[in-house]
Legacy VTK file of the C-alpha trace (Angstrom):
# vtk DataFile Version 3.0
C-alpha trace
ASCII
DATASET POLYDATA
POINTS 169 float
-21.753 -25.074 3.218
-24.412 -22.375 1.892
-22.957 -20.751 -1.078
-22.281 -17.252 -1.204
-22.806 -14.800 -4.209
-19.415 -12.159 -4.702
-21.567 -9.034 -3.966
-21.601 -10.674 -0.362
-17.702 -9.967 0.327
-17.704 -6.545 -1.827
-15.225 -3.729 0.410
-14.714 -0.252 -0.514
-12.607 1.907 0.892
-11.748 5.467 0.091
-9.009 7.375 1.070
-7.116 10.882 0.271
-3.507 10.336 -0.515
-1.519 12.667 1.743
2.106 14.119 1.095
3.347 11.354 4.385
2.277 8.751 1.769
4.498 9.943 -1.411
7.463 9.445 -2.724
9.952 12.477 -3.818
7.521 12.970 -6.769
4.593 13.523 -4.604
3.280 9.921 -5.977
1.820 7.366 -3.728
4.451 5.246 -2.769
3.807 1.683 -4.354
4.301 -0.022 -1.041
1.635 1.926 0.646
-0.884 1.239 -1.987
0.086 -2.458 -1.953
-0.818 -2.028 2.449
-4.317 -0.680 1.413
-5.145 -3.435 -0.982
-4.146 -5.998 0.897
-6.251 -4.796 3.707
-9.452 -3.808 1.414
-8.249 -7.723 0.559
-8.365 -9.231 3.948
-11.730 -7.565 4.682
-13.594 -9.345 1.384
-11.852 -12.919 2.611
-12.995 -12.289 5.797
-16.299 -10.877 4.696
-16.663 -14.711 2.182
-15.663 -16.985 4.428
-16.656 -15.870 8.390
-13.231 -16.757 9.512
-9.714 -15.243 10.362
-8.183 -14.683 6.782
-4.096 -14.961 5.734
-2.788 -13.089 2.622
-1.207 -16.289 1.221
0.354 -14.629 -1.878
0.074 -11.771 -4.122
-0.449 -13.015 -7.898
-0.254 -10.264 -9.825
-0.540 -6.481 -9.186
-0.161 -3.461 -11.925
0.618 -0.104 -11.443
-0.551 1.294 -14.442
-1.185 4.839 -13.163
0.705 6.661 -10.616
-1.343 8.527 -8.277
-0.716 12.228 -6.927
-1.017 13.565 -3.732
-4.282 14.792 -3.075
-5.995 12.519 -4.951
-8.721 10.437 -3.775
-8.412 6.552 -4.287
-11.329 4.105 -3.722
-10.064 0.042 -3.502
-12.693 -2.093 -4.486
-12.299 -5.442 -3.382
-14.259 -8.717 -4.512
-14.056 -12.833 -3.875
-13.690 -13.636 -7.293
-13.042 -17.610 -6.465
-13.201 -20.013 -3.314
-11.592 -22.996 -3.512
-11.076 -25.567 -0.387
-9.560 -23.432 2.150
-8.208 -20.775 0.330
-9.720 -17.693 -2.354
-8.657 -15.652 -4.669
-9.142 -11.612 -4.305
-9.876 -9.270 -7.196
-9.103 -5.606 -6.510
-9.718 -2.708 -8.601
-8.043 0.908 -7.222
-10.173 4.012 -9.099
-8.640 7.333 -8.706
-10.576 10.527 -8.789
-9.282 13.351 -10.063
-8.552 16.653 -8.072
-10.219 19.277 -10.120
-12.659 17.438 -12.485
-13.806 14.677 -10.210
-13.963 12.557 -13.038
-12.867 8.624 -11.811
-10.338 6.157 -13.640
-8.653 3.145 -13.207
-5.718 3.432 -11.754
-4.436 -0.260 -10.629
-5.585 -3.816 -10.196
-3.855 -6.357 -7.946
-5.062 -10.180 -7.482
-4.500 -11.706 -4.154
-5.074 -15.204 -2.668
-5.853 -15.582 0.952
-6.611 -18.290 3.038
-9.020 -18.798 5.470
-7.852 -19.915 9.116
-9.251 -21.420 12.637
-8.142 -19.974 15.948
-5.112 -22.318 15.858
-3.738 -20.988 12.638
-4.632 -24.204 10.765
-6.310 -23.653 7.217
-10.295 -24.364 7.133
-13.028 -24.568 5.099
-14.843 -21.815 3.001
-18.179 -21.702 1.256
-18.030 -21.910 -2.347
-18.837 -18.853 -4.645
-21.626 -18.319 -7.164
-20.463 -15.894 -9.628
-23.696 -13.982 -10.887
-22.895 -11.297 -13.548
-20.493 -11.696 -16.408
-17.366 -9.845 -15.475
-17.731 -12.361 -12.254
-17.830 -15.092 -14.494
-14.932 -14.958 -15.909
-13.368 -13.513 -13.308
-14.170 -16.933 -11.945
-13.366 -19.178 -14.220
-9.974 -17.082 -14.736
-9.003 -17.679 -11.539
-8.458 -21.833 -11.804
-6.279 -21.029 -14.725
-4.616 -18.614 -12.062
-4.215 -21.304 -9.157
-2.969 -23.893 -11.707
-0.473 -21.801 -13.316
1.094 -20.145 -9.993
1.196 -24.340 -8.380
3.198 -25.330 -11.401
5.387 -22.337 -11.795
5.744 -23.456 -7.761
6.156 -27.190 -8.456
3.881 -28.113 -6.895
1.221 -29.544 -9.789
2.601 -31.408 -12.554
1.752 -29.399 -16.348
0.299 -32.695 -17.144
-2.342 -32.210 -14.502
-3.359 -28.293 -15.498
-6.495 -29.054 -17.448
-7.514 -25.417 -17.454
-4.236 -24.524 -18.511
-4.148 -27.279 -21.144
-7.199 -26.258 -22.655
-6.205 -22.782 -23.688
-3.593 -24.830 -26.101
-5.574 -27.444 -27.733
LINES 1 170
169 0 1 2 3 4 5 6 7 8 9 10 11 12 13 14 15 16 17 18 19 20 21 22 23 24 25 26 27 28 29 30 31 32 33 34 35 36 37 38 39 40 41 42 43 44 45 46 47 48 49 50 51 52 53 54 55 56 57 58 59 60 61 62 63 64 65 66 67 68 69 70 71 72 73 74 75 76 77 78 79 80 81 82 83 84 85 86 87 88 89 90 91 92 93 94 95 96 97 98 99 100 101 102 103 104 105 106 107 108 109 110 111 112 113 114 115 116 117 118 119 120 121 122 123 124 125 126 127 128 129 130 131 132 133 134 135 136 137 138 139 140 141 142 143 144 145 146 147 148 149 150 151 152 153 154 155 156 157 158 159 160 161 162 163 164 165 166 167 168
């Protein structure tokens, strides 16, 4: 398989948050943001590998700002790895605000998907070519990512996380 560069599964959506979509603060609700990202997500898997695409888990998401209704929210959402059947998804949420217009970051979630044939059984993706640096170590990041979450699982022996060894020795 022909590998593809990240820019190639890049998906970003932007959305007003509406009072429907808050909580009794007039927030976002963090479930509803969680729905967008994981379909800004499922778009970039699909986009990388061609194929019907499963959220498989979601690693690690912060809510580090809450967001108001009204507020516009773009998800940006990037392959930052492929491994044999499955990836992992880098998303960035940006938040714009009402009156200046001026754009921060408002969350970042990591999700791994996998990619599927029309009988539900996992298949193969095309590898990834990371090409700038924050891809790069996005990249490499995410083995150290796939090792640790398959021996918190127990499903890889710590003996066998080289990635993970090597940030101790």
């Amino acid at each position: 398989m022909q590998a593809k560069r990240p820019s190639e599964s890049r998906t970003v959506m932007t959305d007003m948050v509406l009072p429907s979509e808050t909580n009794p603060i007039n927030n976002l609700f963090g479930g509803e943001l969680l729905a967008r990202m994981d379909r800004a997500a499922s778009i970039a898997a699909r986009r990388h590998s061609r194929r019907i695409t499963v959220t498989a888990s979601v690693n690690h998401v912060a809510f580090n700002e809450s967001v108001p209704v009204g507020s516009v929210l773009t998800v940006e959402a990037v392959v930052s790895r492929a491994f044999r059947t499955s990836m992992e998804v880098y998303i960035d949420v940006w938040m714009e605000d009402r009156f200046s217009g001026e754009r921060s970051k408002a969350n970042e979630a990591i999700y791994t998907f996998v990619a599927v044939d029309e009988n539900g059984r996992p298949t193969e993706v095309p590898p990834l070519e990371p090409e700038n640096e924050q891809e790069k170590q996005r990249y490499v990041g995410a083995l150290r990512r796939k090792q640790l979450s398959l021996v918190l699982a127990g499903k890889m022996n710590p003996q066998e996380a080289t990635e993970l060894k090597a940030l101790f020795t």
